[in-house]
Every structure is written in structure tokens, then in C-alpha cells.
PDB file of N, CA, C and O in Angstrom:
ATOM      1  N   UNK A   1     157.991  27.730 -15.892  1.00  0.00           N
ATOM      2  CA  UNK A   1     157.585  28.867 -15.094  1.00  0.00           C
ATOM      3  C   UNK A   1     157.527  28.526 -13.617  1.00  0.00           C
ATOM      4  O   UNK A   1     157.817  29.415 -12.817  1.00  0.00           O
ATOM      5  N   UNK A   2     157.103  27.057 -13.082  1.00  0.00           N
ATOM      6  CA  UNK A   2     157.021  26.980 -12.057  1.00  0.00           C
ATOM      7  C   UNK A   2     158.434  26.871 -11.276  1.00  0.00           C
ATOM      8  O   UNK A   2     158.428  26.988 -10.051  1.00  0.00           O
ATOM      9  N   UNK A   3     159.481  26.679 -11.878  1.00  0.00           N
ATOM     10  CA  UNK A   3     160.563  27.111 -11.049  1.00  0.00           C
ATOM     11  C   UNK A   3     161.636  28.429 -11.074  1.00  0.00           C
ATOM     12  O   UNK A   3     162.742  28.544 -10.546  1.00  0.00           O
ATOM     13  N   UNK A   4     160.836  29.393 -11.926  1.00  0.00           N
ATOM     14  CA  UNK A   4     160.878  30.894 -11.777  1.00  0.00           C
ATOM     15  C   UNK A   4     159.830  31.562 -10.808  1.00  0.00           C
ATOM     16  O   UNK A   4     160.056  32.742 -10.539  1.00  0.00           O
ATOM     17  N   UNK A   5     158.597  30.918 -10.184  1.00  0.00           N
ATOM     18  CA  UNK A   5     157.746  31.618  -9.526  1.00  0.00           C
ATOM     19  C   UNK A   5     158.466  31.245  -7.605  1.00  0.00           C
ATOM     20  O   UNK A   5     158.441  31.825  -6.520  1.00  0.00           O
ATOM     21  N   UNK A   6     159.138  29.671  -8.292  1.00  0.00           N
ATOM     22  CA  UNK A   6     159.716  29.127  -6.716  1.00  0.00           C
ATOM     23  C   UNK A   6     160.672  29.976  -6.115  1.00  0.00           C
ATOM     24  O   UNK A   6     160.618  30.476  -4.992  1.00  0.00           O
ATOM     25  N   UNK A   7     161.627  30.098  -7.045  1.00  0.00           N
ATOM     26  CA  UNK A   7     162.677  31.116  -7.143  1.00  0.00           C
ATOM     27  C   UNK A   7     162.391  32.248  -6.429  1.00  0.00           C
ATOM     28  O   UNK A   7     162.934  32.554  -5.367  1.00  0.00           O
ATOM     29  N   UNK A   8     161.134  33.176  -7.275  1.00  0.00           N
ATOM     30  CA  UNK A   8     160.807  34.084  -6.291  1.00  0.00           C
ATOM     31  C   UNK A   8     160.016  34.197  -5.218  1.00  0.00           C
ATOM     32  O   UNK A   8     159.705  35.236  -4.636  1.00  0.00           O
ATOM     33  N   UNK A   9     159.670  33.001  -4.952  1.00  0.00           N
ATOM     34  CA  UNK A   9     158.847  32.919  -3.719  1.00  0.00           C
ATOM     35  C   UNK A   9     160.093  32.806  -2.338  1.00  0.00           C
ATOM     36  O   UNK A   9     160.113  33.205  -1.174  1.00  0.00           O
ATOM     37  N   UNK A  10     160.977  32.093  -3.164  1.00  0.00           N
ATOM     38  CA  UNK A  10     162.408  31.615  -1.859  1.00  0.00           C
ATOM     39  C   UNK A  10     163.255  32.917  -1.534  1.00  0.00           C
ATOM     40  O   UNK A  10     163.855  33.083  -0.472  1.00  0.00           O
ATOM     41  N   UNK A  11     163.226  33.811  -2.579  1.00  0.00           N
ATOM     42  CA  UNK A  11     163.519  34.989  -2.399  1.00  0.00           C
ATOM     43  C   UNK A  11     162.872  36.328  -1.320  1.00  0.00           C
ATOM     44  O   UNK A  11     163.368  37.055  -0.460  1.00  0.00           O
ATOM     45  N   UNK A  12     161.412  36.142  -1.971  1.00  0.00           N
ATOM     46  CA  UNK A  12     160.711  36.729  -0.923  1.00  0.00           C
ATOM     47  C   UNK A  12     160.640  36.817   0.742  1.00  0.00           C
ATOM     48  O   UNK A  12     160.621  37.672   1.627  1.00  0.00           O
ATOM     49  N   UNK A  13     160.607  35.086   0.553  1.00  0.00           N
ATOM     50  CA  UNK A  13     160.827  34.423   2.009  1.00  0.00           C
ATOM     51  C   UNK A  13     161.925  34.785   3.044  1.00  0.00           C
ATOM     52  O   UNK A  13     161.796  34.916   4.261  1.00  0.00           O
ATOM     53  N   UNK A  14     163.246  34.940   2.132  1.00  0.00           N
ATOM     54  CA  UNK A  14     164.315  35.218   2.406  1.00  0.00           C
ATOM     55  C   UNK A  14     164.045  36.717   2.563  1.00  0.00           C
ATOM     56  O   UNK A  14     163.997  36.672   3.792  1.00  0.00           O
ATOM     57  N   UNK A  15     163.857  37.853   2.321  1.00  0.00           N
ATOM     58  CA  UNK A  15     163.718  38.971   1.865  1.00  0.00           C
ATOM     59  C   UNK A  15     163.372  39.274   3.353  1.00  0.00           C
ATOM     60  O   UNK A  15     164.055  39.934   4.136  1.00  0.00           O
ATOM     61  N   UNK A  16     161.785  38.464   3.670  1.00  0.00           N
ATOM     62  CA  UNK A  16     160.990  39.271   4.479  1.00  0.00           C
ATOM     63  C   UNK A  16     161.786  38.787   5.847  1.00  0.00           C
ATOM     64  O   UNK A  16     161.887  39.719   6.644  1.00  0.00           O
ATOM     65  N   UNK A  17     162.401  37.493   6.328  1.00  0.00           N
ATOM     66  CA  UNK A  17     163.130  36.255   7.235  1.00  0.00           C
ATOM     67  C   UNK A  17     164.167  37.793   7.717  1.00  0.00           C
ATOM     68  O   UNK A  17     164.185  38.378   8.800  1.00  0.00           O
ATOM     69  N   UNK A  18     164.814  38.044   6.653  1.00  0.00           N
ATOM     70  CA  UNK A  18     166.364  39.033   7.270  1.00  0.00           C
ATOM     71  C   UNK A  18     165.062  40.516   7.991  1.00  0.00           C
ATOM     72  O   UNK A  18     165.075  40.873   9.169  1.00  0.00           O
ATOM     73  N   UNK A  19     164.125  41.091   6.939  1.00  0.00           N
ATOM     74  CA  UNK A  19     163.523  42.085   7.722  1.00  0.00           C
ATOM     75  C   UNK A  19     163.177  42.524   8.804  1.00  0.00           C
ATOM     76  O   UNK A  19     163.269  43.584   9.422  1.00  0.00           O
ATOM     77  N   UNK A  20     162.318  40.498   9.089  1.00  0.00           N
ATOM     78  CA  UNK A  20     161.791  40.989  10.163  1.00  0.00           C
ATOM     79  C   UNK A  20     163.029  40.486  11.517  1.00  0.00           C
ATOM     80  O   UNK A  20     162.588  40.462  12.666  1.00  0.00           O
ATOM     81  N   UNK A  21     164.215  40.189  11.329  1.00  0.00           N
ATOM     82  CA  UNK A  21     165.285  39.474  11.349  1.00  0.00           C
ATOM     83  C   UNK A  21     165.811  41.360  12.362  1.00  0.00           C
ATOM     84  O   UNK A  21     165.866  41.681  13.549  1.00  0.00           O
ATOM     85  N   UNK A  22     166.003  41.894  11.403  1.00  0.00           N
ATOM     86  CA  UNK A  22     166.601  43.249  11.799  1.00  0.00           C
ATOM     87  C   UNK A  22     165.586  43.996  12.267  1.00  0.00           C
ATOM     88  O   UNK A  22     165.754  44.802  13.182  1.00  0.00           O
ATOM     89  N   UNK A  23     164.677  43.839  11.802  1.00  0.00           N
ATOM     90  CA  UNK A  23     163.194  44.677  13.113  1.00  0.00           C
ATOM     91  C   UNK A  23     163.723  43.920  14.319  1.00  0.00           C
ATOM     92  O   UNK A  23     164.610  44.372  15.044  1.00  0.00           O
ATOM     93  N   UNK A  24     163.282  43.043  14.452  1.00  0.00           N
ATOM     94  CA  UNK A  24     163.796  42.463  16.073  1.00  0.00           C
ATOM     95  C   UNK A  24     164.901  42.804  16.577  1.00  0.00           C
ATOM     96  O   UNK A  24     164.927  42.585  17.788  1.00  0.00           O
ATOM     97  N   UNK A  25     166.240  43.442  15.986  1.00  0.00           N
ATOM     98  CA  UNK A  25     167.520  43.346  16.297  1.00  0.00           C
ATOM     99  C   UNK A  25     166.864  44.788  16.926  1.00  0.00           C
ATOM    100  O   UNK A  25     166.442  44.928  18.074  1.00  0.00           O
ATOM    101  N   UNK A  26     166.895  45.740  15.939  1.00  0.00           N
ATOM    102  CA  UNK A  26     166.117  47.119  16.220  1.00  0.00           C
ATOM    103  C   UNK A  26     165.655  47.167  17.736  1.00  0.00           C
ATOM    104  O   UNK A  26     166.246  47.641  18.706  1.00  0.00           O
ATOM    105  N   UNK A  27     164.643  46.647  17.669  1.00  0.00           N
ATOM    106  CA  UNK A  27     163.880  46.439  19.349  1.00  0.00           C
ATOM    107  C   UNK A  27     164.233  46.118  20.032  1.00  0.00           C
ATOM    108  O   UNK A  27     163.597  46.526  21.004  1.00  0.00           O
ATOM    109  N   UNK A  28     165.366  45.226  20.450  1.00  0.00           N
ATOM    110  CA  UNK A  28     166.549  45.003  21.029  1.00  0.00           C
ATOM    111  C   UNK A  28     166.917  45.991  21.233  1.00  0.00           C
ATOM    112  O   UNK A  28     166.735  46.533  22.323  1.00  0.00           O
ATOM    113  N   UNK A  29     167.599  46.585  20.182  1.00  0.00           N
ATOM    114  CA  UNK A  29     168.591  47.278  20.906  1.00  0.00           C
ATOM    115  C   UNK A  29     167.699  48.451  21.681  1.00  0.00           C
ATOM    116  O   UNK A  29     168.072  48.813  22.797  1.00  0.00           O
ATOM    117  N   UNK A  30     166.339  49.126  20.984  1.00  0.00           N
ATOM    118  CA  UNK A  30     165.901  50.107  21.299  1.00  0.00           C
ATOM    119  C   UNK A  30     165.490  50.360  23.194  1.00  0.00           C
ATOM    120  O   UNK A  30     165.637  51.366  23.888  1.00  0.00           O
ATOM    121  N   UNK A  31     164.904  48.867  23.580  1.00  0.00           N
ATOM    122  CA  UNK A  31     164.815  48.177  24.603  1.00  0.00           C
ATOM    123  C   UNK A  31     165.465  48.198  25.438  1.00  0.00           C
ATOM    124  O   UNK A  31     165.087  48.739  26.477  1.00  0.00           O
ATOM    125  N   UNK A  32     167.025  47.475  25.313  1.00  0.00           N
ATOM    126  CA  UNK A  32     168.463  47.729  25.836  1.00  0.00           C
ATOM    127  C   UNK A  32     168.440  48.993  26.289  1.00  0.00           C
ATOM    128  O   UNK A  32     168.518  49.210  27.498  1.00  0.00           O
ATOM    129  N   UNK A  33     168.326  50.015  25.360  1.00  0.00           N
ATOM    130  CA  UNK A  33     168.899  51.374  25.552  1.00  0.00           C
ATOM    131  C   UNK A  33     167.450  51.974  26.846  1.00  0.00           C
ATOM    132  O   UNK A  33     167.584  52.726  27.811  1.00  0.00           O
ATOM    133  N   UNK A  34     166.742  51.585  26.563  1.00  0.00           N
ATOM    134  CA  UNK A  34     165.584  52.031  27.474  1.00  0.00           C
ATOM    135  C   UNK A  34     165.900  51.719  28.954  1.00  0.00           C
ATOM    136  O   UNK A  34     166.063  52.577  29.821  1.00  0.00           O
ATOM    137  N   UNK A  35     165.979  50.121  29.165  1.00  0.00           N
ATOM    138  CA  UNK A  35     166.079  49.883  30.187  1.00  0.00           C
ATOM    139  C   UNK A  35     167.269  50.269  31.369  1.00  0.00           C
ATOM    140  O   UNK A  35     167.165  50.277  32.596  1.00  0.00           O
ATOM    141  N   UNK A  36     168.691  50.651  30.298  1.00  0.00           N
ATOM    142  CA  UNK A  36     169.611  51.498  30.825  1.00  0.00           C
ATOM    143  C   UNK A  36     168.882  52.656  31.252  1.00  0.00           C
ATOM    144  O   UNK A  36     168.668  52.792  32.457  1.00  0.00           O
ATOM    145  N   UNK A  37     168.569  53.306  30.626  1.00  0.00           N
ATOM    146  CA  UNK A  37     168.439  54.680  30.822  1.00  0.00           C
ATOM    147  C   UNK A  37     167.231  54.887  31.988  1.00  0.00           C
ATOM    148  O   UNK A  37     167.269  55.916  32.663  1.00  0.00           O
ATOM    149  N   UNK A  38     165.972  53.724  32.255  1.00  0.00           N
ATOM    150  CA  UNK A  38     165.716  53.590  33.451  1.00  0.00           C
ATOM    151  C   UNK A  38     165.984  53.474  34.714  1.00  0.00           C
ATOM    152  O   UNK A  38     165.452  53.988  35.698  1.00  0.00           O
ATOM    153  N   UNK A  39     167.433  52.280  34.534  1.00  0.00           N
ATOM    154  CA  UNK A  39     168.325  51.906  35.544  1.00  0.00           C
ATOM    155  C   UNK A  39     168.691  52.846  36.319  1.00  0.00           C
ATOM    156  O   UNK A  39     168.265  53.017  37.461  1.00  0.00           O
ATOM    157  N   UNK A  40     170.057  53.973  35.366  1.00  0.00           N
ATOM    158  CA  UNK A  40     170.414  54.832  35.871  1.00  0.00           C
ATOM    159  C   UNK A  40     169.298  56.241  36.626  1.00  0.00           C
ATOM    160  O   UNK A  40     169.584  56.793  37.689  1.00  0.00           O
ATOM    161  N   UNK A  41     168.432  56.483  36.041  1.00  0.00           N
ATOM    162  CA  UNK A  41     167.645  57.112  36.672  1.00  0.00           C
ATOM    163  C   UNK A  41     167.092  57.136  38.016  1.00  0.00           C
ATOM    164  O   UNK A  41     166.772  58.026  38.803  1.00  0.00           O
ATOM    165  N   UNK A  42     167.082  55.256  38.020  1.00  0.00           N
ATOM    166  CA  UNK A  42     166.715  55.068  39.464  1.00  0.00           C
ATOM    167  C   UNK A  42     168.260  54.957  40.489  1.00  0.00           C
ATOM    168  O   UNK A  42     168.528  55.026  41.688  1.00  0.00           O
ATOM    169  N   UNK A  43     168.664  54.846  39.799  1.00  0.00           N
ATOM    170  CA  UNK A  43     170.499  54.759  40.640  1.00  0.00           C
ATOM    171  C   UNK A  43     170.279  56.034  41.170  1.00  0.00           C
ATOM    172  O   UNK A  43     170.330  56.070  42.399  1.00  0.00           O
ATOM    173  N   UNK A  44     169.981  57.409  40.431  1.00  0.00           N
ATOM    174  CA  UNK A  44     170.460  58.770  40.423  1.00  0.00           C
ATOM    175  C   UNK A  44     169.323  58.775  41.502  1.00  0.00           C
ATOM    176  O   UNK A  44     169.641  58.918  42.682  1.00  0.00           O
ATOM    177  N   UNK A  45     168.020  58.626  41.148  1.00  0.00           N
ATOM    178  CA  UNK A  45     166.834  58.819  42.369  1.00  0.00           C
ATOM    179  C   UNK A  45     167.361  58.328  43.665  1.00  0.00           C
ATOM    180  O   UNK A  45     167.282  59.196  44.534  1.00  0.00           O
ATOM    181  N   UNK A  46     167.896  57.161  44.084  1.00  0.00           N
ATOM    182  CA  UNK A  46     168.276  56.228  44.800  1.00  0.00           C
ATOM    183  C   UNK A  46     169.289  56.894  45.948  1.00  0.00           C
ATOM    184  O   UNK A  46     169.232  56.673  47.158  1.00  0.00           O
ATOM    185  N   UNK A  47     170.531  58.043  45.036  1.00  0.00           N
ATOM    186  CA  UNK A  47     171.251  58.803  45.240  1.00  0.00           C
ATOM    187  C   UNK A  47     170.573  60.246  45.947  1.00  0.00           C
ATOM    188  O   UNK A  47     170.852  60.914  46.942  1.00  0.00           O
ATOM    189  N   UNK A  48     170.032  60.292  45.384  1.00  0.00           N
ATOM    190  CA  UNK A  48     169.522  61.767  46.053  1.00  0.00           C
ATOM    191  C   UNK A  48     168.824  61.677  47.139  1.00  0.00           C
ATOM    192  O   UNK A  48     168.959  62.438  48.097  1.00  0.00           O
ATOM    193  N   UNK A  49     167.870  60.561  47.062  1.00  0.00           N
ATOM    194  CA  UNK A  49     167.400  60.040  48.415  1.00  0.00           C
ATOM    195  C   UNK A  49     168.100  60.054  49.562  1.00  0.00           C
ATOM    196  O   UNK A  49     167.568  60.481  50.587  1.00  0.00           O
ATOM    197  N   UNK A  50     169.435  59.576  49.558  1.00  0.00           N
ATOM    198  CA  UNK A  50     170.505  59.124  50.368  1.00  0.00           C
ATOM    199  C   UNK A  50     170.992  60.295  50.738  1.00  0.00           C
ATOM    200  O   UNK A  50     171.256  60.509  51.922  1.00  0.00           O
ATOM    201  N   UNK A  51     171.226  61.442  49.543  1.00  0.00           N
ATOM    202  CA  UNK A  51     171.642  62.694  50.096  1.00  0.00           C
ATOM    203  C   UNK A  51     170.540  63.048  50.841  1.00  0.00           C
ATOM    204  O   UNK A  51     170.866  62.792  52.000  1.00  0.00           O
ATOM    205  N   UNK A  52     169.264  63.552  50.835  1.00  0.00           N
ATOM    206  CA  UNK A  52     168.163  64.023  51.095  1.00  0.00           C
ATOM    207  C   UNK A  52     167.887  63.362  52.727  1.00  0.00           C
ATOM    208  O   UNK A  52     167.479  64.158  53.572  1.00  0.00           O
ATOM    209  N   UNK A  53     168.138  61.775  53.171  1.00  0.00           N
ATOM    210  CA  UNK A  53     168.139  61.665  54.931  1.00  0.00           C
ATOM    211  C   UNK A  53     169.207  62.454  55.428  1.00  0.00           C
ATOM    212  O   UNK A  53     169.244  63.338  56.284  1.00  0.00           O
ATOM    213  N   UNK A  54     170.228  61.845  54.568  1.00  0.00           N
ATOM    214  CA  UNK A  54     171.524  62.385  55.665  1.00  0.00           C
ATOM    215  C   UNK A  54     171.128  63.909  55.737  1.00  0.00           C
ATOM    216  O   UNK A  54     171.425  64.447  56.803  1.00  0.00           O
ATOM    217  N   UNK A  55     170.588  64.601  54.912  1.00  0.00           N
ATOM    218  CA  UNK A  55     170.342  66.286  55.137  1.00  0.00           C
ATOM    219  C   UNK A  55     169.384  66.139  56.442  1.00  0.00           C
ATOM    220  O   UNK A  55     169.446  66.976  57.343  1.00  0.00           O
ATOM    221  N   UNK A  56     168.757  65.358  56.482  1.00  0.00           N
ATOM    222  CA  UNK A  56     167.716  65.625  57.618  1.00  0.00           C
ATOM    223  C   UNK A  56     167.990  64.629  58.873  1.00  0.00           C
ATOM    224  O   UNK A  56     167.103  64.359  59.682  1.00  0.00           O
ATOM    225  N   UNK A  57     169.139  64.180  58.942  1.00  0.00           N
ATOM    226  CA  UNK A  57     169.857  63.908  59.765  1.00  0.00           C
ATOM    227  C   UNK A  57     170.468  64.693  60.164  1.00  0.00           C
ATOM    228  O   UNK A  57     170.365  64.784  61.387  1.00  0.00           O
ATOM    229  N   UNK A  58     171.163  65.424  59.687  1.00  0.00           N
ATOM    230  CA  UNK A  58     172.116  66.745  60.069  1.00  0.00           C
ATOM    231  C   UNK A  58     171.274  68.044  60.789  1.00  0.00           C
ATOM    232  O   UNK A  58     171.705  68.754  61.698  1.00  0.00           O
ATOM    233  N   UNK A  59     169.938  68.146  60.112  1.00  0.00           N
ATOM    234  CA  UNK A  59     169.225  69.142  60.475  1.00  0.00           C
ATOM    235  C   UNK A  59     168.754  68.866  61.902  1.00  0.00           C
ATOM    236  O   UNK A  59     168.644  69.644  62.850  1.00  0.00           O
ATOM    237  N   UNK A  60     168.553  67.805  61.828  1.00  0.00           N
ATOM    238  CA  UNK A  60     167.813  67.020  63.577  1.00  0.00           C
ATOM    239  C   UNK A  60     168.574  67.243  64.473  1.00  0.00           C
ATOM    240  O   UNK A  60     168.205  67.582  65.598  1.00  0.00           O
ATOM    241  N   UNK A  61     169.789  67.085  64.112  1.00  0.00           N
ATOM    242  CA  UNK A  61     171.097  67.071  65.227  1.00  0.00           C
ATOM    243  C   UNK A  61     171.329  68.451  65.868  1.00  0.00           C
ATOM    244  O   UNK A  61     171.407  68.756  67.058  1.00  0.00           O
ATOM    245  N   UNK A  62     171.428  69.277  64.642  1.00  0.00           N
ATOM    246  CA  UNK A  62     171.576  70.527  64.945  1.00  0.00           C
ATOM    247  C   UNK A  62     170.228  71.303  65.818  1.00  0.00           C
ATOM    248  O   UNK A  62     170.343  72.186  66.669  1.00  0.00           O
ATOM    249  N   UNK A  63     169.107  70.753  65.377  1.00  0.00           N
ATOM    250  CA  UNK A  63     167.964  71.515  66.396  1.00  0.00           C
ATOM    251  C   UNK A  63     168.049  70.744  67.467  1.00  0.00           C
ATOM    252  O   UNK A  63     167.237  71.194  68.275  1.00  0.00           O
ATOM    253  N   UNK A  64     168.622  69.772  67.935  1.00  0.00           N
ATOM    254  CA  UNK A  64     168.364  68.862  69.501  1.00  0.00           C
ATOM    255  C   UNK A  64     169.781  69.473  70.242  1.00  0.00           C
ATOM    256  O   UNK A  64     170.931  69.386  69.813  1.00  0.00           O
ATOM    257  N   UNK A  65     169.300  70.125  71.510  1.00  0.00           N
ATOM    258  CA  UNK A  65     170.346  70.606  72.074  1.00  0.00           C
ATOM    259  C   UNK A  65     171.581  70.084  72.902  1.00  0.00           C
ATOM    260  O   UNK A  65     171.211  70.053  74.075  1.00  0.00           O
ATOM    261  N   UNK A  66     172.712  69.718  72.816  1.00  0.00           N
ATOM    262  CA  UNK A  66     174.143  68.978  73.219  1.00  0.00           C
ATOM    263  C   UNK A  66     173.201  67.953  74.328  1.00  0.00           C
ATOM    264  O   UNK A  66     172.898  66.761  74.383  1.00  0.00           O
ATOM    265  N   UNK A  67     172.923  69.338  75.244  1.00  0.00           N
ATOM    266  CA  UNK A  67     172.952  68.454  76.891  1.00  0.00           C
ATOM    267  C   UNK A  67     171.726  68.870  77.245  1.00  0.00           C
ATOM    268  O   UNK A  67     171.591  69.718  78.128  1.00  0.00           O
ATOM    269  N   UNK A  68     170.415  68.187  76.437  1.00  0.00           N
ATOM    270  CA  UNK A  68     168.960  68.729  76.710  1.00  0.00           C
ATOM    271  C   UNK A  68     168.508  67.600  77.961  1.00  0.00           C
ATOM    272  O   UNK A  68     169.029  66.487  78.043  1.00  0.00           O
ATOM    273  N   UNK A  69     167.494  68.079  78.866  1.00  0.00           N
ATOM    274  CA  UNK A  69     167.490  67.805  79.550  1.00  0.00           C
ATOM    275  C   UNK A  69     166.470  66.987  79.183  1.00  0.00           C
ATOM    276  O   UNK A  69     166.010  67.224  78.066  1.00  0.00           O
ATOM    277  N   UNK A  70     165.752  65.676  80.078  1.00  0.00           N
ATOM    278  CA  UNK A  70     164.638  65.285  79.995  1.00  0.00           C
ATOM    279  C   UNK A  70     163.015  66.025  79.369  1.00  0.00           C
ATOM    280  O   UNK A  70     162.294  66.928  79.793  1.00  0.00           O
ATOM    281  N   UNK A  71     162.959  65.257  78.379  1.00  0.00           N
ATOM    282  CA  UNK A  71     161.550  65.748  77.447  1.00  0.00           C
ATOM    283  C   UNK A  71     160.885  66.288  78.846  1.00  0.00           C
ATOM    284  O   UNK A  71     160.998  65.970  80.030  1.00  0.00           O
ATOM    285  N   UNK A  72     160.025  67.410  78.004  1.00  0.00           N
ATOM    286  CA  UNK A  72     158.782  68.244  79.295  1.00  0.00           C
ATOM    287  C   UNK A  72     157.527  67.484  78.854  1.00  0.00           C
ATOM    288  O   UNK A  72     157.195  67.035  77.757  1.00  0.00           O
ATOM    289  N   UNK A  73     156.802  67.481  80.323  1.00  0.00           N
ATOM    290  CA  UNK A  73     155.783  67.006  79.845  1.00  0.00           C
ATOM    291  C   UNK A  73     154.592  67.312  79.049  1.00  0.00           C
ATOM    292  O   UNK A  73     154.184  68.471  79.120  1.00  0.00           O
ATOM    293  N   UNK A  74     153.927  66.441  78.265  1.00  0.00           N
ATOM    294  CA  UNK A  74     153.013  66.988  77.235  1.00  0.00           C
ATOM    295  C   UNK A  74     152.204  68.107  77.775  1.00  0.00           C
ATOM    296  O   UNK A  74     152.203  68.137  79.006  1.00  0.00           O
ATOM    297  N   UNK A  75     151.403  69.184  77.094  1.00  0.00           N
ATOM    298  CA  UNK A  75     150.644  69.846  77.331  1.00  0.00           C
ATOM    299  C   UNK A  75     149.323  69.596  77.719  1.00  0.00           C
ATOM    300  O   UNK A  75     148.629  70.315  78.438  1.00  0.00           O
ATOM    301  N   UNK A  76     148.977  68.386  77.126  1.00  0.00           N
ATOM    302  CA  UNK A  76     147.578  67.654  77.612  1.00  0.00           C
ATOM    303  C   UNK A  76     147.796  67.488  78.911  1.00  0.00           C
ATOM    304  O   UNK A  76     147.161  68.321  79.558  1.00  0.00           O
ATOM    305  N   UNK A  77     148.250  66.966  79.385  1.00  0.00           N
ATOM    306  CA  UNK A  77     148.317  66.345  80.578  1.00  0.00           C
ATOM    307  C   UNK A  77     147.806  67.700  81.983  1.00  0.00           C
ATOM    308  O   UNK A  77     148.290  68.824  82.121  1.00  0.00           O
ATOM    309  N   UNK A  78     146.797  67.085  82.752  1.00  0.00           N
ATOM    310  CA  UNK A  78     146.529  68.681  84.185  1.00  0.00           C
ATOM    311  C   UNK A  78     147.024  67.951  85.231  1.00  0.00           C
ATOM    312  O   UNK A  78     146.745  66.783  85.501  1.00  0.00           O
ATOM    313  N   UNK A  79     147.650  68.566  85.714  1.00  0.00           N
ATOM    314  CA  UNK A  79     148.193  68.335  86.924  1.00  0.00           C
ATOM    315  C   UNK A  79     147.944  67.598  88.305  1.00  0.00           C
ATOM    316  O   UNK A  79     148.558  66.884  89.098  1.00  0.00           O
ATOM    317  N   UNK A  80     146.522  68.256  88.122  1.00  0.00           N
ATOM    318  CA  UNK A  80     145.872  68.159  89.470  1.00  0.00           C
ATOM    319  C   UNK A  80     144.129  66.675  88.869  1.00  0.00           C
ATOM    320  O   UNK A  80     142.935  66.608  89.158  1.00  0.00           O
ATOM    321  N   UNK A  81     145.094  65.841  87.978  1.00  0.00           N
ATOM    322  CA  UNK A  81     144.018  65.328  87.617  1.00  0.00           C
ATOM    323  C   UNK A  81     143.185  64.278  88.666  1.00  0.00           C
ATOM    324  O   UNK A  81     141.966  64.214  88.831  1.00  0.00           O
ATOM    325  N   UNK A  82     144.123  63.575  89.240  1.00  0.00           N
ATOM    326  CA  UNK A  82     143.839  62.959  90.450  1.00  0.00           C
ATOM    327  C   UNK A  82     143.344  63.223  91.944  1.00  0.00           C
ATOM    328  O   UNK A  82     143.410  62.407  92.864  1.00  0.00           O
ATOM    329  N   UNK A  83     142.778  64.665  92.018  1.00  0.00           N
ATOM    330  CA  UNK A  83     142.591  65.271  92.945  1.00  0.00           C
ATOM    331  C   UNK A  83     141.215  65.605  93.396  1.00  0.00           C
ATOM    332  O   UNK A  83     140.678  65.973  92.351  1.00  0.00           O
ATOM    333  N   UNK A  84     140.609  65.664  94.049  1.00  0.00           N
ATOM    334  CA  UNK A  84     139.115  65.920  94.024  1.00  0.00           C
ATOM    335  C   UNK A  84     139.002  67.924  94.102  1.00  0.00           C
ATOM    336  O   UNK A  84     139.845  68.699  94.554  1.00  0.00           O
ATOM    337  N   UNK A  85     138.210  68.107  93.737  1.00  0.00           N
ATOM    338  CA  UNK A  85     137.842  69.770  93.400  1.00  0.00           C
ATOM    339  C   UNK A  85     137.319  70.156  94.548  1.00  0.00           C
ATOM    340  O   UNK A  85     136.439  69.680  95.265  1.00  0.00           O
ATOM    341  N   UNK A  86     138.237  71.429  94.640  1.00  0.00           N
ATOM    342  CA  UNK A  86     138.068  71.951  96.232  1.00  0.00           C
ATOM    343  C   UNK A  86     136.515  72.861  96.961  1.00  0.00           C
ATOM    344  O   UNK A  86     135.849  72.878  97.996  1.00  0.00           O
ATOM    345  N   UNK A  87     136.585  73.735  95.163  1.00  0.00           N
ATOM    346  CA  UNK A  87     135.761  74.454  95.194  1.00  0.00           C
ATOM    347  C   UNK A  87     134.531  73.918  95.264  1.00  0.00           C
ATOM    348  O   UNK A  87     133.692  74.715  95.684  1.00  0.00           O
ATOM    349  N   UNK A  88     134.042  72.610  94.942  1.00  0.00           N
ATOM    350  CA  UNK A  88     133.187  72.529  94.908  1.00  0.00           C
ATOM    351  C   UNK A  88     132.380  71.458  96.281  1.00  0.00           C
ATOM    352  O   UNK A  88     131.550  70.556  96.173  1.00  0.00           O
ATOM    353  N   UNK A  89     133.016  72.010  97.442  1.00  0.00           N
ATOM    354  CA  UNK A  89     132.178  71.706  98.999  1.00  0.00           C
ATOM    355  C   UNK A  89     131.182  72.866  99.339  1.00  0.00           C
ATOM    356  O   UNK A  89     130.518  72.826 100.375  1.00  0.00           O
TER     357      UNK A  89
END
């Protein structure tokens, strides 16, 4: 009997060895396929991005005028800041 119980113990062994043998292959591949399908996603994100400056490159160009003259000065700024106040002699 004891080398009918070995038998099926070497069997078993073998049995469970290929299972968990092809579970792992499984996850592999499942993995593989994941990390593609991340890849490209970020390729495609990566892409649209690229479309998405150049759009706002184009848009900038078009609102800044050919032959604009020197920026005006800020609105904060008073004029007469350096000046002493007349009204008040």
C-alpha cells in the first residue's frame, strides 16, 4: 500500500505543480494585457495634451495683435505719485 499512497501523493504534487504552474501563466498574461492597455492610455493622454498647447498656442497668437505696440502701463500705478499735493497748502 505504501507505494500506491506514494504514487498518489507524486501525482497530486504533480497535479497541483502544473495548476499553480498555469495560475501564474494566467497572471502574466492578465498583467501583460493591463499594463499595455495603461501604456497606451497614457500615450493617447500624452497626445491630447500636445494637441491641447498647440491649441492654446494658436489661440494666443491670434489674440496678440501683428504690430502691438509697447504693453500700457498697469492700472495700479498714479501718476502723480512722486509729487507733493497741491491742494493741500
Amino acid at each position: 500500500m505504501d507505494g500506491h499512497d506514494s504514487d498518489d501523493s507524486k501525482q497530486n504534487n504533480s497535479d497541483m505543480t502544473v495548476f499553480v504552474q498555469n495560475l501564474l501563466q494566467q497572471m502574466q498574461t492578465r498583467f501583460q494585457a493591463m499594463s499595455e492597455s495603461i501604456v497606451t492610455k497614457i500615450d493617447e493622454m500624452g497626445n491630447r495634451i500636445d494637441v491641447l498647447e498647440q491649441s492654446i498656442k494658436e489661440l494666443k497668437a491670434e489674440m496678440e495683435p501683428e504690430d502691438s505696440p509697447s504693453p500700457a502701463p498697469s492700472s495700479n500705478s498714479k501718476p502723480d505719485e512722486g509729487k507733493p499735493d497741491e491742494t493741500t497748502e
